[in-house]
MARRODREN-283706 format. One line per field, with one value per residue (C-alpha): residue in one letter; x, y, z. Coordinates in nm, 2 decimals, decimal comma. Layout:
REM MARRODREN-283706
code <- [A|...]
xx <- [X|...]
yy <- [Y|...]
zz <- [Z|...]
This chain:
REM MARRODREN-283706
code <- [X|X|X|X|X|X|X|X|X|X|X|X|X|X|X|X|X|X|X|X|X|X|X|X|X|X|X|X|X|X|X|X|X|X|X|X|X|X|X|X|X|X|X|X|X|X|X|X|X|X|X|X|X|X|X|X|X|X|X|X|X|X|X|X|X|X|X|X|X|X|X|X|X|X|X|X|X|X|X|X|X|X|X|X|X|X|X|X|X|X|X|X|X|X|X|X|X|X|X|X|X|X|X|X|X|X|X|X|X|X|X|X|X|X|X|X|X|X|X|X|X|X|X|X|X|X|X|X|X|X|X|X|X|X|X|X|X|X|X|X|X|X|X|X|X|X|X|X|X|X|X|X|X|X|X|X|X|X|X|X|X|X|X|X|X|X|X|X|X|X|X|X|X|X|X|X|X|X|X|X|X|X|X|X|X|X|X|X|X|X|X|X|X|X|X|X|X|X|X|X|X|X|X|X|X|X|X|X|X|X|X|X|X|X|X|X|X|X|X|X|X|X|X|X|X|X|X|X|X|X|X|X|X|X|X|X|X|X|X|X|X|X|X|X|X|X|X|X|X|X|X|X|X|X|X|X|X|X|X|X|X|X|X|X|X|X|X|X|X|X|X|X|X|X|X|X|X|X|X|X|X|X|X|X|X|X|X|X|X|X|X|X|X|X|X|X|X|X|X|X|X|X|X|X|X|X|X|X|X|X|X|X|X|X|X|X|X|X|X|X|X|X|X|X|X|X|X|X|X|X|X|X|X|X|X|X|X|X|X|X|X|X|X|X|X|X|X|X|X|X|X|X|X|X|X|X|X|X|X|X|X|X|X|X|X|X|X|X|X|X|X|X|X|X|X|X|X|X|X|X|X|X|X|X|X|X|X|X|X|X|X|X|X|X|X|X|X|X|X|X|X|X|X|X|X|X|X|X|X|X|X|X|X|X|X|X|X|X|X|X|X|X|X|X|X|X|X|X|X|X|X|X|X|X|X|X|X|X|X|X|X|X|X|X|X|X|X|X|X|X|X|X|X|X|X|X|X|X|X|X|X|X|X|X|X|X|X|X|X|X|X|X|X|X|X|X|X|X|X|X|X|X|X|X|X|X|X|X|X|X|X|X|X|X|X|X|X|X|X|X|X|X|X|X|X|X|X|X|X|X|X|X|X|X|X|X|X|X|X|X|X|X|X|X|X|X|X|X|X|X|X|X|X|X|X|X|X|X|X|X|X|X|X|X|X|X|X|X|X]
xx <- [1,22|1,01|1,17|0,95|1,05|1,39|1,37|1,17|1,46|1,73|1,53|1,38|1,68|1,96|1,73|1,59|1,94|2,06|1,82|1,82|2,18|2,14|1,85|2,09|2,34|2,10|2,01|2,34|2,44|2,15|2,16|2,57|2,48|2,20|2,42|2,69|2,49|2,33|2,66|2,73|2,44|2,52|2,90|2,73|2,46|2,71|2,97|2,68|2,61|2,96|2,98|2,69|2,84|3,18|3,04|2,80|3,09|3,30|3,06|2,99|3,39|3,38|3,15|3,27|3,61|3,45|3,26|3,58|3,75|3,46|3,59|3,29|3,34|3,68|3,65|3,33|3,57|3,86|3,64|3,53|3,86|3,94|3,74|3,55|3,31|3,18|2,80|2,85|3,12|2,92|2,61|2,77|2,90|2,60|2,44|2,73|2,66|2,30|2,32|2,57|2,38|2,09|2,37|2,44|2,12|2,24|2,06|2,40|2,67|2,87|3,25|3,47|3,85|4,11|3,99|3,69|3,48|3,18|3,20|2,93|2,67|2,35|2,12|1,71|1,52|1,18|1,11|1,31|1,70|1,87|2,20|2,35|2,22|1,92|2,21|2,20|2,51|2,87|2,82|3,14|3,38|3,35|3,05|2,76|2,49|2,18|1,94|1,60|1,51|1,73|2,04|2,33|2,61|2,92|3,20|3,44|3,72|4,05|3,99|4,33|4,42|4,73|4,93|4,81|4,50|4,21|3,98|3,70|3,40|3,20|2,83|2,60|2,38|2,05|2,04|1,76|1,81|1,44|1,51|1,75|1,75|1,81|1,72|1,96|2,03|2,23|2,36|2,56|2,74|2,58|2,25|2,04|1,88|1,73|1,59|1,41|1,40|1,05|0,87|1,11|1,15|1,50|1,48|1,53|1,73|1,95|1,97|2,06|2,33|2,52|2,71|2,83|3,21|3,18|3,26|3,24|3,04|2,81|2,48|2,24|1,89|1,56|1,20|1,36|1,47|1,80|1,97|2,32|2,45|2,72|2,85|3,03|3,42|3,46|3,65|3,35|3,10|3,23|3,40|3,11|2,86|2,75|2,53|2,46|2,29|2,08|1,90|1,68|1,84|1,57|1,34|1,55|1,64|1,30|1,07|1,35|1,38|1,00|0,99|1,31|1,14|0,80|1,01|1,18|0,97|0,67|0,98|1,08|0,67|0,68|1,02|0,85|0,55|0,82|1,08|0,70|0,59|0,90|0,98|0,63|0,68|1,06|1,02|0,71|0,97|1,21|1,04|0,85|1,17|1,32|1,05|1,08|1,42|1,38|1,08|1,30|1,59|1,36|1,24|1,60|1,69|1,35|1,40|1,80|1,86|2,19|2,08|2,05|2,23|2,07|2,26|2,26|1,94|1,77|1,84|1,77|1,42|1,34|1,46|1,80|1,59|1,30|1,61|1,74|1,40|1,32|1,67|1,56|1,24|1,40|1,67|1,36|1,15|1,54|1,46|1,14|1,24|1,55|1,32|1,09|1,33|1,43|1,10|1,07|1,36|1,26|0,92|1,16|1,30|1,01|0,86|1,14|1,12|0,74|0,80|1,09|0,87|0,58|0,81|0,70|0,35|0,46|0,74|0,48|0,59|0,91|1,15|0,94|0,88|1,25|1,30|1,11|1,22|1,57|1,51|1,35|1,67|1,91|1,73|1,71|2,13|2,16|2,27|2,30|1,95|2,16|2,22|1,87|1,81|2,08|1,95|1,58|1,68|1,95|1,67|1,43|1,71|1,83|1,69|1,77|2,00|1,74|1,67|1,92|1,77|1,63|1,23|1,25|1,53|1,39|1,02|1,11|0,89|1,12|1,48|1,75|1,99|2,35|2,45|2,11|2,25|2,54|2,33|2,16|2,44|2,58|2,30|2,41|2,72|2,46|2,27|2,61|2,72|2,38|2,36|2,74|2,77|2,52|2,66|2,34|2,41|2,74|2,64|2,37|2,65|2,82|2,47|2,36|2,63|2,69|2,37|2,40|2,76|2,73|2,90|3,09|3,24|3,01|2,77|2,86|2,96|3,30|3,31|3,34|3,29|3,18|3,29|3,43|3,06|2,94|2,64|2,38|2,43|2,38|2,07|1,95|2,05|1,84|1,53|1,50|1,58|1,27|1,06|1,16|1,07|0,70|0,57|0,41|0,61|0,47|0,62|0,51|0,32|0,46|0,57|0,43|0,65|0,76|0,86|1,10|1,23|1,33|1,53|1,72|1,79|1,92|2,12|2,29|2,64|2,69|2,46|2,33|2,51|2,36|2,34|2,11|1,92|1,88|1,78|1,55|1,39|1,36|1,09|0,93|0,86|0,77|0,55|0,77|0,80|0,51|0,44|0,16|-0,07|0,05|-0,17|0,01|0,00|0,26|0,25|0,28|0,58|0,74|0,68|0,79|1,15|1,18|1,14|1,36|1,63]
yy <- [5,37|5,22|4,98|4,73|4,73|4,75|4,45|4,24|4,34|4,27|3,88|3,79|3,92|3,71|3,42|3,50|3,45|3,17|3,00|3,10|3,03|2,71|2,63|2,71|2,51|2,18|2,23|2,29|1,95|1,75|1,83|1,75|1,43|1,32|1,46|1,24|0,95|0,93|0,96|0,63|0,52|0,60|0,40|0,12|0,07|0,11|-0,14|-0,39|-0,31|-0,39|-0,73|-0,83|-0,72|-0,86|-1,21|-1,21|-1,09|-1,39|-1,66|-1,48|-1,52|-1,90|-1,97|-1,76|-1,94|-2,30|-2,17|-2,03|-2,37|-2,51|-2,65|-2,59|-2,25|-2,22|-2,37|-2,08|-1,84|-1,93|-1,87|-1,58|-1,43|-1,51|-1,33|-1,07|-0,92|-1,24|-1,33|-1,71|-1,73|-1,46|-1,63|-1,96|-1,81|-1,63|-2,01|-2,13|-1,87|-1,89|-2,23|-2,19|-1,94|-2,16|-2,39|-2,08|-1,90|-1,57|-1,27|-1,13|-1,31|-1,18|-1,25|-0,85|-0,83|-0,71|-0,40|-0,45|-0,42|-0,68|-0,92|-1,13|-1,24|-1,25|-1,05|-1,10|-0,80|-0,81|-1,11|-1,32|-1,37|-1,18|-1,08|-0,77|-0,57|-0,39|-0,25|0,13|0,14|-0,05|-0,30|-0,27|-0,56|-0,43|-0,31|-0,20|-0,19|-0,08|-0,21|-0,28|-0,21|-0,43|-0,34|-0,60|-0,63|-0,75|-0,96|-1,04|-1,30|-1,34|-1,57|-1,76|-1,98|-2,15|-1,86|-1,58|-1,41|-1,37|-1,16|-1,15|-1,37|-1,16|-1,23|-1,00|-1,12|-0,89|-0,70|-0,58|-0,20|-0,18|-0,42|-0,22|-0,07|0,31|0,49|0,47|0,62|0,47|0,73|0,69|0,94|1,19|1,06|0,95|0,58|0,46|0,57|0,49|0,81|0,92|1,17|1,29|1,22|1,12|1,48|1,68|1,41|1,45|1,85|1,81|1,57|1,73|1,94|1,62|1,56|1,17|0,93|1,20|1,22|1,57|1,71|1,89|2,02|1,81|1,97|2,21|1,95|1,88|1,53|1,32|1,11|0,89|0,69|0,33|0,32|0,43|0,09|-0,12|0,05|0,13|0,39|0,59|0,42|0,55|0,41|0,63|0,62|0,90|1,05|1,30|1,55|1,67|1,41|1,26|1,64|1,81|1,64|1,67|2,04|2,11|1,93|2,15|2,43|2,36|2,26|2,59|2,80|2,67|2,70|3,08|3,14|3,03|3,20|3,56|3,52|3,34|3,67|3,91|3,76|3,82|4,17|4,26|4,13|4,16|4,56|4,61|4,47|4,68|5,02|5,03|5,07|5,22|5,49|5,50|5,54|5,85|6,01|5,98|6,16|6,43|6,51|6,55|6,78|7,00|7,01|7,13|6,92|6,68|6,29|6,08|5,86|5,51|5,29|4,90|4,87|5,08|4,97|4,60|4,74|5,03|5,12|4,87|4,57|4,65|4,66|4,34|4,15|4,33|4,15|3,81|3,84|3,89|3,64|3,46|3,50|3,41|3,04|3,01|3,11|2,92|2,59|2,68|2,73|2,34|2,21|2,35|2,18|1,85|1,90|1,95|1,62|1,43|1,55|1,49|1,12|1,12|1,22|0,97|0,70|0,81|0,72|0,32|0,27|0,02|0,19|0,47|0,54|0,32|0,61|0,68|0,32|0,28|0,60|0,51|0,13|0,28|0,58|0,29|0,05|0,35|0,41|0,08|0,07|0,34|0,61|0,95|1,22|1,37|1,06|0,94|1,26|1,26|0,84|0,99|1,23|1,01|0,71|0,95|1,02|0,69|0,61|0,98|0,84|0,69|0,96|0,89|0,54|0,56|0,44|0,13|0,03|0,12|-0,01|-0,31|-0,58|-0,85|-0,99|-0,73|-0,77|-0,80|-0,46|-0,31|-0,41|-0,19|0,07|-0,01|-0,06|0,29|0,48|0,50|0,68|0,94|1,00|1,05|1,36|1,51|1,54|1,59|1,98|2,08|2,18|2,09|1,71|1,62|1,38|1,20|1,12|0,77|0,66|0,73|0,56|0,26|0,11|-0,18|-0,29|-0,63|-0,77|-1,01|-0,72|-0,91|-0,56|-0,23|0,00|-0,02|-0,35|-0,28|-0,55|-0,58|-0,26|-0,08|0,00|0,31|0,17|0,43|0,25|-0,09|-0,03|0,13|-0,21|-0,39|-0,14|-0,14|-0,49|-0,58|-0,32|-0,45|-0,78|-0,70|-0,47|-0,55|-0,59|-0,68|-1,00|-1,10|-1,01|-0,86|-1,08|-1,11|-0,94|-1,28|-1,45|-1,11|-1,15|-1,51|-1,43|-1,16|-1,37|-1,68|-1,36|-1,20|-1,23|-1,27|-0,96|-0,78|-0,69|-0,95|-0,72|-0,43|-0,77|-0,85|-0,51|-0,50|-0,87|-0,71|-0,43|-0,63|-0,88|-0,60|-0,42|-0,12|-0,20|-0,34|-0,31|-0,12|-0,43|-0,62|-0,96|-1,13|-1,08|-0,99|-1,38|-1,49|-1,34|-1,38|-1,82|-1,79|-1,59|-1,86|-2,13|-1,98|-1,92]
zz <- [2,64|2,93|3,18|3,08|2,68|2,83|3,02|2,75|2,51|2,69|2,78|2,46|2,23|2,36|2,38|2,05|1,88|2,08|1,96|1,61|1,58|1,75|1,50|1,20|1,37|1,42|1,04|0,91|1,08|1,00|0,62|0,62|0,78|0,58|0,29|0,40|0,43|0,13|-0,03|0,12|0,05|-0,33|-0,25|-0,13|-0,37|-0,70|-0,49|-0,49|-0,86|-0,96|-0,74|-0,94|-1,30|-1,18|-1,09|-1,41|-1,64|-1,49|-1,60|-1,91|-2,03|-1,86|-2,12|-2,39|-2,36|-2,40|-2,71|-2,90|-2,87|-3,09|-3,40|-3,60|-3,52|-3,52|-3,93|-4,01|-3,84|-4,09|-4,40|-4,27|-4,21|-4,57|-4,70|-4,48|-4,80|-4,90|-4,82|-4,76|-4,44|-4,27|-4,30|-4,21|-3,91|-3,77|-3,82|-3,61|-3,35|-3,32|-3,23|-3,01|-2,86|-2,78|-2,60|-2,33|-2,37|-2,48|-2,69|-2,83|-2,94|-3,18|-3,34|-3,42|-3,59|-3,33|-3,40|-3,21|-3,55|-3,54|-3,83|-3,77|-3,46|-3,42|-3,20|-2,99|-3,18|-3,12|-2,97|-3,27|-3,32|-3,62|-3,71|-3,62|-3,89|-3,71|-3,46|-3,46|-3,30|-3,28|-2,97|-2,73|-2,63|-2,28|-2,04|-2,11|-2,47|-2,50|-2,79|-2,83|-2,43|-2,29|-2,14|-2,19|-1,99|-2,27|-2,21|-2,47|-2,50|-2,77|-3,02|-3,13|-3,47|-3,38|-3,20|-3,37|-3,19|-3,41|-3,27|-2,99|-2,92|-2,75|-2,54|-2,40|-2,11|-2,02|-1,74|-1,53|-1,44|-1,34|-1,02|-0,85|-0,51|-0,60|-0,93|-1,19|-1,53|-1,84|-2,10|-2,41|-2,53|-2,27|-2,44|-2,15|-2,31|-1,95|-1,64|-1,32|-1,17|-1,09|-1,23|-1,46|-1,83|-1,99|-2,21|-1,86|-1,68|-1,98|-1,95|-1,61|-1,60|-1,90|-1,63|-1,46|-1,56|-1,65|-1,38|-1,15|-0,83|-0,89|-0,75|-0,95|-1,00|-1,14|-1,12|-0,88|-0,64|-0,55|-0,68|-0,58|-0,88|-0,86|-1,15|-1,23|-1,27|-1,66|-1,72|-1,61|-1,79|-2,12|-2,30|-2,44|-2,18|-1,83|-1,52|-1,28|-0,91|-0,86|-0,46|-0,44|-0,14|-0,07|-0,04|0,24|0,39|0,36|0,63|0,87|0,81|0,89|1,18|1,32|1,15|1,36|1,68|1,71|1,58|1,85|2,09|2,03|2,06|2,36|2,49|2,35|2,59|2,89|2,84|2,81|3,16|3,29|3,21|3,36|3,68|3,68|3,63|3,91|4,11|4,05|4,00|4,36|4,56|4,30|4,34|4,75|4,80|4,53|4,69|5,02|4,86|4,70|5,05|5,19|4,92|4,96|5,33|5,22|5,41|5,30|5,16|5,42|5,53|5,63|5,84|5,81|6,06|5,83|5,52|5,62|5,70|5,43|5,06|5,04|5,17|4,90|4,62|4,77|4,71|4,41|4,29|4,43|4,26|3,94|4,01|4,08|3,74|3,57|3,74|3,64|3,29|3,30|3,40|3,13|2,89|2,99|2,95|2,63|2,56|2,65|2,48|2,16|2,21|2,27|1,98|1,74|1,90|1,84|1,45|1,40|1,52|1,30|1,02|1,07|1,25|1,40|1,61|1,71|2,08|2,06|2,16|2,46|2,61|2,52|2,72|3,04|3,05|3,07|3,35|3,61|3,52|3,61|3,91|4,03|3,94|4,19|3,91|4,01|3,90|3,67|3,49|3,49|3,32|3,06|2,98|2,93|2,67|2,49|2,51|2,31|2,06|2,00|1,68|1,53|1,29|1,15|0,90|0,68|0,62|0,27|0,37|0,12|0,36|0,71|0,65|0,41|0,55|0,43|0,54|0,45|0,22|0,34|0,19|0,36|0,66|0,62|0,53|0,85|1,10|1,01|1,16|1,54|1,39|1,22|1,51|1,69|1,42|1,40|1,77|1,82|1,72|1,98|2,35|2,52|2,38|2,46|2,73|2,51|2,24|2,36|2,46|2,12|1,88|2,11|2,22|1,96|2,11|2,25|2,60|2,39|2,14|1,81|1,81|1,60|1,53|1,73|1,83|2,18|2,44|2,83|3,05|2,75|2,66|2,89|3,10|2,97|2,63|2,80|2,99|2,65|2,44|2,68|2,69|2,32|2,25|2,51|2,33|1,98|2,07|2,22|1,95|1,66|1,32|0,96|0,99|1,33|1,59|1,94|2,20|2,59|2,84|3,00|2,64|2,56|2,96|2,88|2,59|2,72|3,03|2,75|2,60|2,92|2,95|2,57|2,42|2,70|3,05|3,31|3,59|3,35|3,27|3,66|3,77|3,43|3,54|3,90|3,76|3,57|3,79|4,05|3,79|3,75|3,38|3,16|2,83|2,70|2,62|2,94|2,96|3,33|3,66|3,89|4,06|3,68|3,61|3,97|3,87|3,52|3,61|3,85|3,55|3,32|3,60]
C-alpha cells in the first residue's frame, strides 16, 4: 500500500467515525428530546382538557341539583316510579324535562333508576328535541356520549324522595372536540366515533389504536408515520368511553433529522477532500528525506564501508534536519486541518441557526444578529477571546429548543394561551438536553437554558436572580430582547433602535443586568451595534440616550 493511501487512511478514517458517531449521537439526542417534549406536550394539552370538563361538569351538577328539587318534577317522577311500564308518567315526565330543559339550555336531559337505566328524557336529534328513543346506545351517568355528531360531556346528580334516593338526573352539555389545540380521537368500546387527525380515516385510526392498552400512554404507526397518543383518566371519561391526544413523531422529528443529515454529510465531504490534501502533501514531505538518508546508507554499504555515522552538525544540516521539517510540515497540514475541521464546525452551527429561523419569516437572521450583538457586548465587558467565542456559538443556538414547539404554537399570530406559555417557557430546558450530550458544547449549555432569567429572579426556567445568572446568558437576554423588539412580527411592526434602547434602559436593574445594558447603550450609541434597517444617526442617538437617562 502506497504512503499516500496510508496516510489518507489513517486521516480520513478516524475523522470519518468521529464524526459518524457524533452524528448518531446528535440524532439519538434530538429525537429523545423532541420525544420527550411532545410527551409533555401531550400532559399539558389533556391537563387543559380536563380543567375545562372539570369546570363545565361543575356547573352542569349546580344546575342539575336546582332542577331535581322542582316539585313538578319531583310529582311526574313519583308516578313514574309507580309504575315504570305505563305510557302516561313517562310521557308526563319527558314534558316536565323538556321544559326544564329550555330553562338551562340543554340537548340531553334525561331521569335513570339507581341502576343507571334511563327511564325517561328527552334528547336534540336532528335539529328537533325527542325522547330518548332514537338512542342507539345506553347514555352514561358519567363522562363522555356520543350521538348524533355531537359529543356530550354527562353529569349526573341523586335524585332523593324523602330519604330514600331515587335515582339520577342527569344532563349532557355539547362539547366541541373540533376546537381543540391537538388532534384528538373519541372511541367507544374500542370503536373509534370521532377524529381530528388529518389525513387518516377513523377505519385505520381504529386498526391502529387497538394495540393501545386503554388509558395507557402508547405510540404506534398511521400511514407509515409514527404517532404519540395519550388518553383521559378512565374515571373522567367513562367506562366504555375514551378521548385520546394524538402527535405525529415524525412530523415534529423529520425536518430536524434532514437538516443534521445535510449538515454532516456536507461536513464529512468536506473532511474527505481536507484528510486527501493532506496526505498528498504530508507524504512528499515525508518521502524526500526519507529517500536521502537511504540513498546515503546504500552508498556506505556499496563502498563496504560501515553506515555512517552523522554527528549533530551534520544532522542539523543534511538527512535528520529534512526529517525534522518533513515532521513540522506535517504537524503543520494537522493545524490547517484541525482549523478547518473548526470552521466546518462553526459553518454547522450557523446553518442549523439559519434553518431554525426559517421556521418563522419573520425571525429570518434572528440567531445571528442575536449572535453579533452579544460578541461586541462581551468585548466591550472586557471578556476573555475564548469567551467571545463560546457567546457566538451559544448566541446562534439559543433558540434550538425551539423545535419541539409544535408550529401552531411557535408561529401563532395571536396572544398565547396560559398553557401555551408553558409549552413555551420549557424550551430553553430542550435546547439545554439536545445540546448537553455533545463534548464540543459543554460551555454553550448555561448560556443556552438561562438566557430568559431575569435580574429580579421573575424569568424561567430556574428562577434565578442577579449574579446567580452566568453573564453569557445576560448579555444574551439583552441581545435578543433588543432584536425581538426591532423586528417585524404579525402583530406589529419592528421598532427603531432608539425606542428598543429606551426600554431596556426603563427595564435595567429589574429584567436585564444594568451594566450589559450600559456597555450595550455604549455601542449603540457609538455605532458598533445597529440594526439591519437602522434609520438615525450617531448624534441622534448620542441626544436621545441623554433624554431617556
Amino acid at each position: 500500500m502506497r504512503l499516500t493511501t496510508r496516510t489518507f487512511l489513517y486521516t480520513f478514517v478516524p475523522i470519518a467515525i468521529l464524526m459518524t458517531g457524533s452524528f448518531w449521537a446528535v440524532e439519538m439526542l434530538v429525537s429523545v428530546a423532541v420525544r420527550s417534549s411532545l410527551r409533555n406536550t401531550l400532559r399539558d394539552h389533556q391537563a387543559a382538557v380536563e380543567r375545562v370538563r372539570a369546570r363545565s361538569e361543575r356547573h352542569s351538577r349546580k344546575a342539575l341539583g336546582a332542577l331535581a328539587e322542582n316539585a313538578q318534577l319531583q310529582a311526574v317522577l313519583r308516578a313514574l316510579l309507580a309504575d315504570r311500564t305505563a305510557e302516561e308518567p313517562r310521557i308526563a315526565t319527558e314534558s316536565q324535562l323538556e321544559q326544564l330543559s329550555r330553562v338551562v339550555e340543554a340537548e340531553l336531559l334525561f331521569f335513570a333508576d339507581g341502576e343507571g337505566n334511563p327511564l325517561a328524557g328527552i334528547v336534540r336529534s336532528e335539529g328537533s328535541l325527542g325522547n330518548l328513543s332514537v338512542l342507539r346506545t345506553r347514555p352514561p351517568l358519567h363522562g363522555f356520549f356520543y350521538h348524533g355528531g355531537t359529543t356530550y360531556q354527562i353529569a349526573s346528580v341523586p335524585v332523593t324522595q324523602g330519604t330514600e334516593r331515587v335515582g339520577f338526573l342527569t344532563l349532557g352539555e355539547p362539547m366541541e372536540l373540533i376546537g381543540l389545540s391537538t388532534p384528538v380521537v373519541l372511541r367507544h368500546s374500542g370503536k373509534v366515533l370521532y377524529t381530528s387527525v388529518a389525513d387518516s380515516k377513523a377505519s385505520e385510526i381504529e386498526a391502529a389504536l387497538s394495540a393501545c392498552a386503554p388509558s395507557q400512554e402508547c405510540e404506534f404507526a398511521l400511514g407509515g408515520k409514527n404517532h404519540l397518543s395519550l388518553a383521559l383518566q378512565q374515571s373522567a371519561s367513562g367506562e366504555e368511553y375514551e378521548l385520546r391526544s394524538v402527535l405525529n413523531v415524525d412530523a415534529s422529528l423529520g425536518p430536524i433529522q434532514s437538516l443534521l443529515r445535510m449538515v454532516f454529510g456536507n461536513t464529512l465531504a468536506g473532511a474527505f477532500l481536507v484528510a486527501l490534501i493532506v496526505a498528498r502533501l504530508s507524504s512528499r514531505s515525508l518521502v524526500k528525506p526519507i529517500s536521502r538518508l537511504a540513498a546515503k546508507f546504500s552508498l556506505a554499504l556499496k563502498e563496504g564501508a560501515a553506515a555512517p555515522k552523522l554527528s549533530a552538525s551534520e544532522a542539523k544540516i543534511t538527512e535528520v534536519r529534512d526529517l525534522v521539517e518533513a515532521f513540522e510540515a506535517a504537524s503543520e497540514q494537522l493545524r490547517s486541518q484541525g482549523e478547518s475541521l473548526r470552521n466546518s464546525h462553526l459553518e454547522f452551527v450557523r446553518a442549523l441557526a439559519t434553518t431554525l429561523d426559517a421556521r418563522d419569516p419573520y425571525r429570518a437572521g434572528h440567531s445571528h444578529r442575536v449572535s453579533r450583538f452579544a460578541c461586541a457586548v462581551a468585548r466591550e465587558m472586557g471578556l476573555s477571546a475564548a469567551d467571545v467565542d463560546n457567546l457566538r456559538v451559544a448566541a446562534l443556538l439559543h433558540d434550538i429548543g425551539k423545535i419541539a414547539i409544535p408550529d401552531a404554537i411557535l408561529q401563532k399570530p395571536d396572544r398565547l394561551t396560559s398553557d401555551e406559555l408553558v409549552v413555551v417557557q420549557q424550551y430553553p430546558i430542550v435546547g439545554r438536553r439536545i445540546l448537553q450530550g455533545v463534548p464540543a458544547f459543554e460551555a454553550l449549555l448555561d448560556t443556552v437554558e438561562l438566557h430568559h432569567e431575569n435580574w429580579d429572579g421573575s424569568g424561567y426556567p430556574r428562577g434565578l436572580r442577579g449574579e446567580e445568572i452566568p453573564i453569557g446568558a445576560r448579555i444574551v437576554h439583552v441581545a435578543d430582547a433588543f432584536d425581538a423588539m426591532t423586528s417585524d412580527r404579525p402583530y406589529r411592526p419592528g421598532m427603531d433602535g432608539l425606542q428598543a434602547l429606551r426600554i431596556l434602559i426603563g427595564n435595567a436593574g429589574v429584567q436585564f443586568d444594568a451594566k450589559v445594558v450600559e456597555a450595550f447603550s455604549k455601542l449603540l450609541v457609538q455605532g458598533e451595534i445597529a440594526t439591519d434597517r437602522e434609520l438615525t444617526t450617531h448624534a441622534s442617538a448620542a441626544d436621545s440616550l441623554a433624554s431617556v437617562s
